[in-house]
ZAMARGU-4260 file (C-alpha; in steps of 0.2 Angstrom, whole numbers, plus 5000, padded with zeros to 4 digits):
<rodrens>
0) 4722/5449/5335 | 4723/5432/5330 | 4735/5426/5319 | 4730/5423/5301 | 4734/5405/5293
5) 4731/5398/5279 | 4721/5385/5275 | 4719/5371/5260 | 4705/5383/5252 | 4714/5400/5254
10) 4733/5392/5249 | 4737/5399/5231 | 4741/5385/5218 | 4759/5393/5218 | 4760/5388/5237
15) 4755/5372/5236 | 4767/5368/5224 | 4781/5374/5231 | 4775/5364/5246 | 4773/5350/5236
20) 4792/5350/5228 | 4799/5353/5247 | 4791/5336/5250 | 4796/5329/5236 | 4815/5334/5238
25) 4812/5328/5254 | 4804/5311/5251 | 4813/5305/5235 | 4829/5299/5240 | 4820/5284/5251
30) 4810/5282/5238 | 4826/5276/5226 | 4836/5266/5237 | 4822/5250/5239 | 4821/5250/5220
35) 4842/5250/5218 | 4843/5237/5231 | 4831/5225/5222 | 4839/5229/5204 | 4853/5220/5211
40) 4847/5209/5223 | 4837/5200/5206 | 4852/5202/5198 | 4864/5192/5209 | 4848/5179/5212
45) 4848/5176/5190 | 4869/5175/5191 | 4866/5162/5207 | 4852/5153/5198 | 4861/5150/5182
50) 4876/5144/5189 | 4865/5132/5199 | 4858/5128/5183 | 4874/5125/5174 | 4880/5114/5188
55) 4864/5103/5189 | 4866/5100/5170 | 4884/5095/5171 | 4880/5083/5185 | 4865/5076/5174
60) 4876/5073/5161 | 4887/5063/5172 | 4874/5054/5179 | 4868/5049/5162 | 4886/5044/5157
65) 4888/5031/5170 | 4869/5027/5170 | 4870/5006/5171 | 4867/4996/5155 | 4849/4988/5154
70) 4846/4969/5149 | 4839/4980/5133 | 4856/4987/5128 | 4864/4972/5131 | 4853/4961/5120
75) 4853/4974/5106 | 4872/4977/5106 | 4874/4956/5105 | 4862/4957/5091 | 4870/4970/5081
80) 4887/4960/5084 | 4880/4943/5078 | 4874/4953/5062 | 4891/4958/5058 | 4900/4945/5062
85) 4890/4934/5051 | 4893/4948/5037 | 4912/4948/5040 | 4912/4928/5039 | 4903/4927/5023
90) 4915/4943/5017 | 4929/4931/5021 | 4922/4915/5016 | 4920/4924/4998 | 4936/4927/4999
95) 4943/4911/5001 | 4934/4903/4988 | 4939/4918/4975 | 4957/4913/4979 | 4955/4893/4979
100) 4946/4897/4963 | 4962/4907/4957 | 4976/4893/4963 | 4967/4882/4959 | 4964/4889/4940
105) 4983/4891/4941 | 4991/4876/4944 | 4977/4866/4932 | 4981/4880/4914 | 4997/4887/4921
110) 4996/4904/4908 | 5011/4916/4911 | 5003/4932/4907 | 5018/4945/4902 | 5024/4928/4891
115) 5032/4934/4873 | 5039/4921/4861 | 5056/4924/4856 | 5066/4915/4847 | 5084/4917/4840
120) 5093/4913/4824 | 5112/4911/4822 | 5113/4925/4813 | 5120/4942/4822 | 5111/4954/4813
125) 5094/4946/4811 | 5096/4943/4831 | 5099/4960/4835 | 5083/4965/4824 | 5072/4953/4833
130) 5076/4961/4849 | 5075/4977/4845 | 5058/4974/4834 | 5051/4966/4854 | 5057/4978/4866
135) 5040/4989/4865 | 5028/4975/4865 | 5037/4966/4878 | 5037/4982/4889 | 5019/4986/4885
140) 5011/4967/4890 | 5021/4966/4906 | 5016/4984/4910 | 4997/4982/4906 | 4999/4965/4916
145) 5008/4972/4933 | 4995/4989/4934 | 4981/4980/4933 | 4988/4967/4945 | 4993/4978/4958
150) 4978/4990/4954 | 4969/4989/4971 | 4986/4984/4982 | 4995/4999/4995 | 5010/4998/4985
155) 5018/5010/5002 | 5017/4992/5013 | 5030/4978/5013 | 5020/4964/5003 | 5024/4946/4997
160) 5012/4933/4989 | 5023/4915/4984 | 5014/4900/4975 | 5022/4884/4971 | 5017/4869/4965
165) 5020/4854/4955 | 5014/4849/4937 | 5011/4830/4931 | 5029/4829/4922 | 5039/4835/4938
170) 5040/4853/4932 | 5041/4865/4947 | 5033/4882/4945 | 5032/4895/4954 | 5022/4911/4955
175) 5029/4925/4966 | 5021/4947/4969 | 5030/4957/4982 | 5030/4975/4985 | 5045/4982/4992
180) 5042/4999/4998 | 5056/5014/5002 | 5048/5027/5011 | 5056/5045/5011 | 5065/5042/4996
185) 5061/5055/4982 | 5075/5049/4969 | 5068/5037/4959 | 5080/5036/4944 | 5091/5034/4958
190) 5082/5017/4963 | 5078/5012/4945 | 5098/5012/4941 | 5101/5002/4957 | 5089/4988/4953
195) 5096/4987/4935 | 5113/4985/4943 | 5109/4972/4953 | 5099/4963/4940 | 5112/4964/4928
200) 5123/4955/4943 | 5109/4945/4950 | 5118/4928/4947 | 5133/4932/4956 | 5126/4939/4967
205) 5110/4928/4970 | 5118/4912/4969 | 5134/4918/4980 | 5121/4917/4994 | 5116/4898/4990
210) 5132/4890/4986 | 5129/4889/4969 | 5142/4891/4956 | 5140/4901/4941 | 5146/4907/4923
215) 5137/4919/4913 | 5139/4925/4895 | 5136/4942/4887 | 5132/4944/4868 | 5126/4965/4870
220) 5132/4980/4876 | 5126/4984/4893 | 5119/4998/4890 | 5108/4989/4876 | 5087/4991/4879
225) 5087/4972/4876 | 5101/4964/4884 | 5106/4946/4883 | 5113/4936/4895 | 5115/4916/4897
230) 5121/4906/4914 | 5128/4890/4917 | 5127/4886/4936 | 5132/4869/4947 | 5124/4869/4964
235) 5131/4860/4980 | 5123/4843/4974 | 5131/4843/4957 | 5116/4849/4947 | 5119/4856/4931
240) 5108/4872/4929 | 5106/4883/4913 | 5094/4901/4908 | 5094/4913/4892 | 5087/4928/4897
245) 5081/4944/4888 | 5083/4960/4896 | 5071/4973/4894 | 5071/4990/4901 | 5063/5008/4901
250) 5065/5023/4910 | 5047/5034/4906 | 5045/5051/4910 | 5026/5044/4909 | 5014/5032/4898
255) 4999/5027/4896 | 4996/5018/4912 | 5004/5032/4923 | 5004/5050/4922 | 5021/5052/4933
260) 5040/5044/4930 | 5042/5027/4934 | 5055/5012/4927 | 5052/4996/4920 | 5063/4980/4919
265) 5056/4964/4909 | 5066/4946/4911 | 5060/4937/4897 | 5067/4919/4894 | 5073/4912/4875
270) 5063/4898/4868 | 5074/4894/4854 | 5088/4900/4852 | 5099/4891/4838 | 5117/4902/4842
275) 5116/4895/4859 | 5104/4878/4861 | 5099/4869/4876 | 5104/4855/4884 | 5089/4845/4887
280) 5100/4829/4892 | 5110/4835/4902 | 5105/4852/4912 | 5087/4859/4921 | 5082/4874/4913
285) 5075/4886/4921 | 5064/4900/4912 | 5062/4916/4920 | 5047/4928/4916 | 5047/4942/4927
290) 5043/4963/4927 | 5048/4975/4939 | 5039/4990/4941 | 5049/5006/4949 | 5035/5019/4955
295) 5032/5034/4966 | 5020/5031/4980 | 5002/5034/4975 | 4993/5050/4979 | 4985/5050/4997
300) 4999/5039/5005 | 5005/5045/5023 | 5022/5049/5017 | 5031/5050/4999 | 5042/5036/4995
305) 5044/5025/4980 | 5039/5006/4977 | 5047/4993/4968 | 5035/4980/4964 | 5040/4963/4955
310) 5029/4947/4951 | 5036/4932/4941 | 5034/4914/4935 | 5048/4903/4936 | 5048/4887/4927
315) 5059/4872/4932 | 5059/4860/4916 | 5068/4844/4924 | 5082/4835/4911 | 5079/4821/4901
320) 5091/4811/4911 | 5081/4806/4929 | 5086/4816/4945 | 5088/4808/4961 | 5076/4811/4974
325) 5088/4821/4985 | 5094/4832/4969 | 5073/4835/4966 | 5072/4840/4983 | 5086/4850/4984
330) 5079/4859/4968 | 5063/4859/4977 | 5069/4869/4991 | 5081/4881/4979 | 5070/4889/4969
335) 5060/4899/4982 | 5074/4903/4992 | 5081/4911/4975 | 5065/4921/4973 | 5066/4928/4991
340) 5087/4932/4989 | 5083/4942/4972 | 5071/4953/4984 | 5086/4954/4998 | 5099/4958/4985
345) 5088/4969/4977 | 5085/4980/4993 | 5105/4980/4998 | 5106/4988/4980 | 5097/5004/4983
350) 5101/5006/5003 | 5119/5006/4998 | 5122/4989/5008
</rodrens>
């Protein structure tokens, strides 16, 4: 008897797929492994091509960096270069003629800004009054005077302006500004009590380091807001020397031209004074107008510190009797080297020199 198989038609539905799942347990395996291996085959090809990528644009980037310059980049670079220098040398030609136009204005109508009339009678009383009744207008006029001229100056840089020059009758005047910065220092009672030491010295001192000989008289207290103070000096030439100074000063907590501390000192010279005359004959009078400003560094400065800042106008009013032409020039020569020892002796005050 033959043996009995089934065929496609008589397999029941149950057969076939139990067949079908023994082929499939069978088969699937093989079929997974080709689509793991691409997965990451692609995947380590993108990784590849990216850094590729990333390599490629670095190098263009160097490439480009070190590209040569074109006869067109070369001609527009000169061309933007001529532009500005030809700004910068009409900026600085303005410049110059701004300050020929202020000398110049100077030494024609010599004005002295912070100037105050004062004049003295022989009377003690009376004498005091008038000193008292000028110490805040005096303070006020050089103060409005110094902000506005130090306004747009960096007052933490070491600065110094000096303009001398000689008027029709021989006078000699001279105009000096500096600024005199001490960075890191935070005290500045500290350095407004040194200057007014040394002011109140400055003769001895001063003239000590130019040979010249001097005697000075007191008529107020020191501790006085208006101080008077006259000097007889001889220098090395024999030339007889003579000032009347008025001294000014004010510690302020603030004012109206600054919201923070800051001193002032004012040296204002005596126009008549009829206790103490001049000697028109015989000595060279010398009239001192100057103000010194003690202030904190302004905001925005690199570092804090405090400024002292100092302009004046020194006059030289020759005697009636005629100079020799070597004690003229000796003069000539010792009013600026005065100028510049007031700022040295000035500085040894409040380093403690």
């Amino acid at each position: 008897m033959a043996a009995f198989l089934p065929t496609d038609a008589t397999r029941t539905s149950s057969e076939s797929d139990d067949e079908a799942a023994r082929d499939g347990d069978v088969t699937s395996p093989k079929r997974k492994k080709p689509y793991k291996s691409t997965y990451y085959s692609r995947k380590s090809e993108i990784s590849s091509l990216q850094s590729q990528i990333e390599a490629l644009t670095q190098q263009l980037e160097r490439v480009k960096a070190h590209q040569p310059v074109t006869a067109v980049d070369v001609y527009r670079a000169c061309s933007e270069n001529a532009v500005l220098q030809d700004r910068l040398q009409k900026s600085d030609l303005f410049i110059a003629r701004t300050h020929s136009l202020v000398l110049g204005d100077m030494a024609t109508n010599p004005r002295n800004p912070i100037d105050v009339e004062i004049r003295l009678s022989t009377n003690l009383e009376e004498r005091q009054r008038t000193l008292n009744g000028l110490h805040g207008p005096v303070l006020d006029r050089a103060m409005r005077y110094i902000f506005e001229r130090t306004h747009h100056m960096r007052l933490d840089q070491s600065q110094r302006q000096t303009h001398m020059w000689t008027e029709d009758n021989e006078d000699q005047v001279l105009v000096q500004c500096d600024v005199t910065p001490f960075p890191d220092v935070t005290d500045l009672k500290h350095v407004y009590d040194n200057i007014h030491l040394a002011i109140a010295h400055q003769e001895f001192q001063f003239w000590e380091h130019l040979g010249v000989t001097t005697v000075c008289h007191f008529d107020d207290p020191e501790d006085a807001p208006a101080k008077q103070a006259r000097y007889i000096s001889v220098t090395p030439y024999g030339i007889d020397l003579e000032k009347n100074l008025i001294r000014f000063r004010q510690l302020f907590p603030s004012s109206k031209y600054l919201d923070s501390e800051h001193g002032v000192i004012v040296l204002q010279n005596v126009d008549v004074d009829e206790l103490h005359p001049y000697d028109p004959k015989g000595r060279v009078r010398i009239d001192v107008s100057s103000v010194v400003l003690v202030r904190a560094f302004p905001e925005g400065s690199p570092k804090p510190g405090v400024s002292v800042i100092r302009w004046g106008m020194t006059r030289v009013r020759l005697p009636e009797c005629p100079l020799t032409r070597e004690k003229q020039h000796e003069l000539v020569d010792l009013i600026p080297r005065w100028g510049e020892v007031v700022r040295r002796v000035v500085k040894d005050y409040i380093q403690g020199k």
